[in-house]
N, C-alpha and C positions, 0 to 999 in steps of 0.2 A: 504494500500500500504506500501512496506516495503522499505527503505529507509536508508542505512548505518546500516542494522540491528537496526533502531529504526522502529515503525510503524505510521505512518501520516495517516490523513483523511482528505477529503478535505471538509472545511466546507463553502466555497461561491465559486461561478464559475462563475463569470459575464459575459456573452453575450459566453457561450461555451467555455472558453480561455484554459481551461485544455486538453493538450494533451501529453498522458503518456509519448509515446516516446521521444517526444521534450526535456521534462523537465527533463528525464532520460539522454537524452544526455547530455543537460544544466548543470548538478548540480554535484558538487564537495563535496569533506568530509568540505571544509569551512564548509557548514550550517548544519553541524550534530549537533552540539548544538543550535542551534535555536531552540524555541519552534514555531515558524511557516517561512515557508515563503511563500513568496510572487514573485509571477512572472506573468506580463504585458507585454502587445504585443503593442506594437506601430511599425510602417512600417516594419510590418513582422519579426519583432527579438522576441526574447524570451529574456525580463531582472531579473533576479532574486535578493531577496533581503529578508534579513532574520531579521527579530524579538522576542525580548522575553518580559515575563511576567515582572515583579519585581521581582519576587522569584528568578528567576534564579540568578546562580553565575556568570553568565556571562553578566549580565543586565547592558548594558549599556543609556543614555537617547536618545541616536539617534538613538536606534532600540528598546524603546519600544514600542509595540504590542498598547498601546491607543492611539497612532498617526499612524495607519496605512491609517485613513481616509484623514488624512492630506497629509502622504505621496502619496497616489493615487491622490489626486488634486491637490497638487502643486511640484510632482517630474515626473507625466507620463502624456500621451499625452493628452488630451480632451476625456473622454468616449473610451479609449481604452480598450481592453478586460484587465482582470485578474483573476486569482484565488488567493486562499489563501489555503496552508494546516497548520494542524494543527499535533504538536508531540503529540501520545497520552502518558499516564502513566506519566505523567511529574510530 
C-alpha cells in the first residue's frame, strides 16, 4: 500500500481492524515519517498513532516501536481491534 508516496505493509491485523478506506481517510502527512503506525478501534473510531525504530532521526522515547505492546494495553480499550503497518525500505 502506498502511503504519502512511501510504501507500508501491514504486518498484524488483530481481530480484522484494517480497513483501507477508513485509515485513508484517517491519516494525514503527520505520520509520513513514522516507520509504522498504528490504528485501534474502540466505540467505533479509528485512532491512529505512529512509531519509530531507534534509527530513525526522528526517534523519539514515546513513540518507540518496542513499546507498542504497552501502548495497546494501557492507552486503548480492552481487546479492541488494531493493526499495525509497517514503512518499508527504511
Amino acid at each position: 500500500m502506498k502511503i504519502f508516496d512511501r510504501e507500508y505493509k501491514l504486518v498484524k491485523n488483530y481481530n480484522e481492524a484494517f480497513n483501507e478506506n477508513e485509515f485513508i481517510d484517517k491519516c494525514t502527512d503527520y505520520f509520513k515519517d513514522f516507520d509504522y503506525i498504528v490504528g485501534d478501534i474502540a466505540y467505533g473510531k479509528l485512532r491512529l498513532k505512529g512509531f519509530n525504530k531507534k534509527s530513525n532521526k526522528s526517534f523519539k522515547s514515546i513513540n518507540d516501536y518496542n513499546n507498542v505492546d504497552k501502548y495497546i494495553s494501557e492507552n486503548c480499550a480492552y481487546g479492541c481491534k488494531y493493526f499495525i503497518l509497517e514503512r518499508e525500505n527504511v
